[in-house]
C-alpha positions in Angstrom: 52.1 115.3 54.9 54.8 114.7 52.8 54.4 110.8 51.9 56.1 107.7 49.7 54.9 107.8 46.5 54.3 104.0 46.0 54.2 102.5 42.3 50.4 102.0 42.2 49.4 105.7 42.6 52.3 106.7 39.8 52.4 103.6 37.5 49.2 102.5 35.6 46.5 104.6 34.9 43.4 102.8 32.9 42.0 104.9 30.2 38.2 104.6 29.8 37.3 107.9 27.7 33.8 108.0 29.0 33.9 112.1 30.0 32.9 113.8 26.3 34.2 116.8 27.4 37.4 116.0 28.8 41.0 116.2 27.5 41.6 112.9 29.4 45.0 113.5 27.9 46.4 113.2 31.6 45.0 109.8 32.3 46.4 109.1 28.8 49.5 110.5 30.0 49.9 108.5 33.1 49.0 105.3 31.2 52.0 105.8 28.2 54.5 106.5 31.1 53.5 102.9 32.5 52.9 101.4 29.2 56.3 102.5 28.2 58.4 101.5 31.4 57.2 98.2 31.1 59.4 97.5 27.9 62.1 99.8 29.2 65.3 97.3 29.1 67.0 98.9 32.4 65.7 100.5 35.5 64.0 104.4 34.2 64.9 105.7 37.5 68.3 105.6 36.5 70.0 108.4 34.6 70.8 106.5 31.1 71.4 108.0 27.7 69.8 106.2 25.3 68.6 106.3 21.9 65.0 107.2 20.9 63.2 104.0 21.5 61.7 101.6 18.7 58.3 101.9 19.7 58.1 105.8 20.5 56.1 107.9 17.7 55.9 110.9 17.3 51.8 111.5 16.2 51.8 113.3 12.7 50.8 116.9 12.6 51.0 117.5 8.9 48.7 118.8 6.7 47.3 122.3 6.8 43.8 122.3 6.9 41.1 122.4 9.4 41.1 119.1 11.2 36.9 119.4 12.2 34.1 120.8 11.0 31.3 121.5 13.4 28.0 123.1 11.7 29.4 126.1 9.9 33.2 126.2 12.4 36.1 125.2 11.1 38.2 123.5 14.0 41.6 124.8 12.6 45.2 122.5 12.6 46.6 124.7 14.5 44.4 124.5 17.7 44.8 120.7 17.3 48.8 121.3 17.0 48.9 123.5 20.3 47.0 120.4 22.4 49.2 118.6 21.0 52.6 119.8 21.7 51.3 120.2 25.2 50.5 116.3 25.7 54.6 116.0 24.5 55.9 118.2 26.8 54.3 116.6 29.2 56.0 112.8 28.3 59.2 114.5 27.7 59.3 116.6 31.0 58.8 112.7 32.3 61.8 111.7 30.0 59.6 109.5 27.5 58.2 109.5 23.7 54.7 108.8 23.1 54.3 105.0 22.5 53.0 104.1 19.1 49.9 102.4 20.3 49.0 105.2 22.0 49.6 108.3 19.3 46.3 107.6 17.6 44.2 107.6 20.8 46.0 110.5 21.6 45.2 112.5 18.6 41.5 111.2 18.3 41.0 112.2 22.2 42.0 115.8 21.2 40.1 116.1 18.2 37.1 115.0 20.3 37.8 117.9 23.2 38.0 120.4 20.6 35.0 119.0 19.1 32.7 119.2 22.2 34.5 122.4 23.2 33.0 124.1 20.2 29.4 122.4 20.4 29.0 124.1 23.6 30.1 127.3 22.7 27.8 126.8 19.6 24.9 126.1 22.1 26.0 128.5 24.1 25.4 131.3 21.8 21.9 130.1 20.5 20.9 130.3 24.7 22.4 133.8 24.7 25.3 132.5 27.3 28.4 134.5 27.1 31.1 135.4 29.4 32.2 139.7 29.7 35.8 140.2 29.8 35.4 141.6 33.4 34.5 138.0 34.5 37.4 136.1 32.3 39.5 138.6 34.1 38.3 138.5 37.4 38.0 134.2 37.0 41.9 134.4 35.6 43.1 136.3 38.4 41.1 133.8 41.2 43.2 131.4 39.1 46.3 132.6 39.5 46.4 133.9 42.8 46.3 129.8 44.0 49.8 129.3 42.6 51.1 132.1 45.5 53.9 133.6 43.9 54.1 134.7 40.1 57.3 132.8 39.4 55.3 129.6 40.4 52.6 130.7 38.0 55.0 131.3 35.8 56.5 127.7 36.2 53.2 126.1 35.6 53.1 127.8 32.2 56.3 126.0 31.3 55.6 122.7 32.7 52.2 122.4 30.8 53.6 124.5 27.7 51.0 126.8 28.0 50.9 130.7 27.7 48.3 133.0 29.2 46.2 133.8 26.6 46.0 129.6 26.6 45.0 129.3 30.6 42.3 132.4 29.7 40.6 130.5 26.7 40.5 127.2 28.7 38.9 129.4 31.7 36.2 131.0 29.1 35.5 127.4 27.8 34.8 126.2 31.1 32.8 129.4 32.6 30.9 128.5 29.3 30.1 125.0 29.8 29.2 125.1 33.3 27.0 128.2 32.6 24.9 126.6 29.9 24.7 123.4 32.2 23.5 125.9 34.8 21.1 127.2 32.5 19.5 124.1 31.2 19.5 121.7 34.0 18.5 124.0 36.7 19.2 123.4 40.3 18.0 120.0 42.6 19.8 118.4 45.1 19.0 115.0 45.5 16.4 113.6 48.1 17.0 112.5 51.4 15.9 109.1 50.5 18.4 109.1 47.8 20.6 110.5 50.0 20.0 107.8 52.6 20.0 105.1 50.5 23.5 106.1 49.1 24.8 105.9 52.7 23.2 102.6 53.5 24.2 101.3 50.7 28.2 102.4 51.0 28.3 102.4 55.0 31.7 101.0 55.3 32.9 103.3 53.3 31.7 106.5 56.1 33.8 104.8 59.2 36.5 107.1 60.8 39.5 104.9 61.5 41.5 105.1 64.4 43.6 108.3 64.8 46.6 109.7 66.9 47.3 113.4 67.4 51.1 113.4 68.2 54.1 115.7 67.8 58.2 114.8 67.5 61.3 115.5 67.7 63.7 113.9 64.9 67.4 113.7 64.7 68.6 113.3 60.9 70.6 110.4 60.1 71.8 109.7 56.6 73.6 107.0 54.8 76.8 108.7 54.5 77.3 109.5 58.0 79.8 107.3 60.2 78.8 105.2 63.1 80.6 107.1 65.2 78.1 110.2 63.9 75.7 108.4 63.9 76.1 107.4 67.5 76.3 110.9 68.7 72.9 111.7 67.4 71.4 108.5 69.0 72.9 109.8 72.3 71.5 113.5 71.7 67.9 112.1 71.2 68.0 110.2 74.5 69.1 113.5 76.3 65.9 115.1 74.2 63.5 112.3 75.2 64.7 112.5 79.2 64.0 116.1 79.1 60.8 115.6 76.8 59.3 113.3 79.2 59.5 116.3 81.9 58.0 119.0 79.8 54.1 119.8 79.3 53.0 120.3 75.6 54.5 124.1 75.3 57.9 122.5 76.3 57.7 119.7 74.3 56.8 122.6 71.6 60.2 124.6 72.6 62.6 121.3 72.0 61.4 120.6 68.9 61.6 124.4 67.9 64.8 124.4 69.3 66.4 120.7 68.0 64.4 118.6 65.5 65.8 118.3 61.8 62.6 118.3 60.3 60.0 120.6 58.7 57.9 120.5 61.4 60.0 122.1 63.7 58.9 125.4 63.1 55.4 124.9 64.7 56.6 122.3 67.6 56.7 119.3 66.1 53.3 119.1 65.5 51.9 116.4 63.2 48.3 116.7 63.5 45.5 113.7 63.9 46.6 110.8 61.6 45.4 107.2 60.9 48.1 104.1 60.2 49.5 103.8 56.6 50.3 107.8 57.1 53.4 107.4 58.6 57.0 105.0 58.2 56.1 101.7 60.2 58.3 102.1 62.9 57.0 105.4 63.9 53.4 104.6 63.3 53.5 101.2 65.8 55.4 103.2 68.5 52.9 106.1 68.2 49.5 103.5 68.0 50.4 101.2 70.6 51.2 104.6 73.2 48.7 105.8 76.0 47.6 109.4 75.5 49.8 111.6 77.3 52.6 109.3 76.3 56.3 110.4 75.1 58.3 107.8 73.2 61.7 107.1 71.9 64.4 107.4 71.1 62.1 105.9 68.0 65.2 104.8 64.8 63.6 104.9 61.2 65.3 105.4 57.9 65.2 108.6 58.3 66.6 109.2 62.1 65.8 109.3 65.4 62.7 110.5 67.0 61.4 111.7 70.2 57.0 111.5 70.0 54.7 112.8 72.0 51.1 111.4 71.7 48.7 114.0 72.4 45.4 112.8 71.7 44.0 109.7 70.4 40.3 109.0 68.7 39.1 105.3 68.1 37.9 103.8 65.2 33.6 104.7 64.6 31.3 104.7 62.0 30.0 108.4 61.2 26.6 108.8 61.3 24.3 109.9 58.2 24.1 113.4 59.8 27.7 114.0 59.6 28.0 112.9 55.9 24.7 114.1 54.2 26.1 116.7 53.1 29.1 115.3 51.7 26.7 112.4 50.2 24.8 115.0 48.4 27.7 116.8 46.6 28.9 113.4 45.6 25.5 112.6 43.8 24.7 116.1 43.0 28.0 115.9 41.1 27.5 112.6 39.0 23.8 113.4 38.2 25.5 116.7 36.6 27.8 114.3 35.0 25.0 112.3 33.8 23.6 114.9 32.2 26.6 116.7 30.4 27.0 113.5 28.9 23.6 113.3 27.4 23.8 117.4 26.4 26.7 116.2 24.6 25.3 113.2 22.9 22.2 115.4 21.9 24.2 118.5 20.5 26.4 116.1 18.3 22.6 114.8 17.0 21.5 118.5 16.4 24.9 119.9 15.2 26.6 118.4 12.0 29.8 117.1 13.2 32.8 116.5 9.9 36.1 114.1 11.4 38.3 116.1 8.7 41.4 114.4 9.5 42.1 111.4 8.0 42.4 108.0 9.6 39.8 109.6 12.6 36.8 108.7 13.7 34.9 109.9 17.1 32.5 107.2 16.6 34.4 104.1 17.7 33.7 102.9 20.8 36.8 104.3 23.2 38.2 100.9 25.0 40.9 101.0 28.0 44.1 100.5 26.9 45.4 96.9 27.6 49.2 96.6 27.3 50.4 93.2 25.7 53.3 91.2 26.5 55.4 88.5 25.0 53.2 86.9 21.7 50.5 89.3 22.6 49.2 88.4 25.9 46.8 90.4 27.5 49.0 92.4 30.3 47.3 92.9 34.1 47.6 96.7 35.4 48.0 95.1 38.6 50.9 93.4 37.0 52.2 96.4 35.2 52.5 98.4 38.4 55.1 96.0 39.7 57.5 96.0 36.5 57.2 99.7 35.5 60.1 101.6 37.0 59.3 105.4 36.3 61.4 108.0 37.6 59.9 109.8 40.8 60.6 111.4 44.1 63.0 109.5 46.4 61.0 108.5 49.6 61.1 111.2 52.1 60.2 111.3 55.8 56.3 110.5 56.1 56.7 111.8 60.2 57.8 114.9 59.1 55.2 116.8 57.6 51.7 115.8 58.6 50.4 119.4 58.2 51.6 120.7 54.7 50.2 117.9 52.3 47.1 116.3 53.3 47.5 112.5 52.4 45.6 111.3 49.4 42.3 109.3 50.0 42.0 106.1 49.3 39.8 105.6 46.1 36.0 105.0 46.8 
């Protein structure tokens, strides 16, 4: 489903650095952009032209010598460079500089990827793990075949500032990793009474809320129409609804073919089983507070008029155990894997001489959030941040008119 994208899941993005192995250069990423639009003097979602801002930087890349040194590998300047250029095309594709307080953290997060990056492949070849060309291959084509088309693959490569020899050395590093991990912790899946005690312990968190399965018609309206136009497509959507409220579900299917506005209309209407906070308010009260079998409108939102018809409708429940064991499992299997790529990391950094070549750099500081400050240096609330950072986004778009083609995101657990 195509949905708002609200400030909080856009804005502030706390960076805790606590995954060795990780770029976290995106989480980074999402914090600047929130970090900088809370000094930003006028509203960013506005098309300004401006000068470069006093607090933008621009993290040095000079010198020409390795940057790391891990045993007897040189980590050269110009791998460090190439992360690097990425992480700005990525600010500037989102029309910012990278905030001085956040240009060192930035640099020191890369240093530390490319670090770990090259202690596993170290390890790596001391357990005999490699990856054939064949499987790169076969592993870069899997890749690209989820973009669809070549020119979207192709527009990924810009937007990250990648190339492909790039996406195939990041695919070999991780074929790598998880190879060695496969190697040297084995397999286990956790115990049922692990397992049970997870979903004891987090039973809220496994109830189904209450659904509607419904389909619509909808009738654009836009700002810039007259209220004479706009009348006319009121009085088109009550003729819908009088012969919607006559038709079984294939004609209900046909009118919306036939006269909805909206993306949906291609397959009938159809909108699929959603919960509330899916859909624009007005649509999601009308379609909650309906008996099954129901059709509704002519229903106004921002976006039009609709015509609904509620198909099916599931109450709230809690899930059993059964149903979610195996979900449970993946979700511990997974951060006992963490867990332990962690302490692989820690232990490799022990066994393998590790030289910070660059100066000013060290990967031994402890790696804090980043905390924003505001006037005379007062600690700055994310929660707070959210509000006042205006970063430029999509415009809201109907939330009824897609429930098929984007899944709505999950709240965080």
């Amino acid at each position: 489903m195509v949905l708002f994208l609200n400030e909080k899941r856009r804005g502030w993005i706390v960076i805790k650095l606590k995954k060795p192995f990780q770029v976290l250069v995106f989480s980074a990423f999402g914090a600047a952009l929130a970090f900088a639009g809370c000094t930003a003097k006028k509203d960013a979602s506005k098309v300004e032209e401006k000068s470069e801002p006093a607090n933008a930087t621009k993290p040095a890349e000079g010198g020409t010598g390795p940057v790391a040194k891990v045993g007897d590998i040189e980590i050269s300047r110009d791998a460090y460079n190439q992360q690097m250029a990425r992480t700005k095309k990525r600010f500037e594709r989102a029309g910012r500089d990278i905030p001085v307080a956040l240009g060192k953290r930035l640099k020191e997060n890369i240093i530390r990827k490319l670090v770990d990056d090259t202690l596993i492949e170290v390890k790596a070849g001391k357990e005999g793990i490699t990856v054939a060309d064949a499987e790169l291959d076969t592993k870069f084509a899997e890749h690209k075949k989820r973009f669809g088309k070549d020119e979207n693959f192709q527009k990924y490569l810009e937007r990250t500032g990648q190339g492909v020899e790039d996406v195939k050395k990041d695919l070999k590093s991780n074929m790598l990793r998880e190879n060695l991990f496969a190697k040297i912790m084995g397999a286990g899946d956790p115990s049922d009474e692990d397992t049970k005690a997870y979903y004891e312990k987090n039973v809220d968190r496994y109830k189904q809320r209450e659904q509607v399965k419904a389909s619509h018609i909808l009738l654009k309206v836009s700002k810039e129409m007259t209220p004479a136009q706009k009348k006319e497509k009121q009085t088109k959507a009550k003729e819908l609804f009088k012969k919607a409220k006559k038709a079984d579900a294939a004609g209900f299917a046909a009118l919306a073919k036939e006269n909805s506005e909206g993306p949906t209309a291609s397959r009938g209407g159809d909108l699929g089983f959603f919960s509330r906070g899916r859909m624009v308010k007005a649509f999601e009260d009308a379609a909650f507070k309906a008996k099954k079998g129901a059709t509704l409108g002519p229903i106004e939102t921002q976006f039009g008029f609709h015509v609904i018809r509620v198909f099916d409708k599931k109450a709230e429940r809690q899930r059993s155990f059964d149903e979610v064991k195996d979900s449970i499992k993946t979700t511990l299997t997974a951060r006992e894997k963490s867990k332990k790529k962690r302490e692989l990391l820690k232990q490799l950094r022990e066994e393998i001489k590790v030289a910070i070549l660059e100066p000013g750099v060290s990967l031994n500081n402890k790696r804090p959030s980043i905390q924003p400050t505001g006037p005379g240096g007062k600690p700055i609330n994310p929660k707070d941040l959210v509000k006042r950072a205006k970063l430029p986004g999509p415009k809201p778009v109907d939330k009824t008119a897609d429930a098929k083609d984007k899944e709505a995101p999950k709240k965080a657990k």
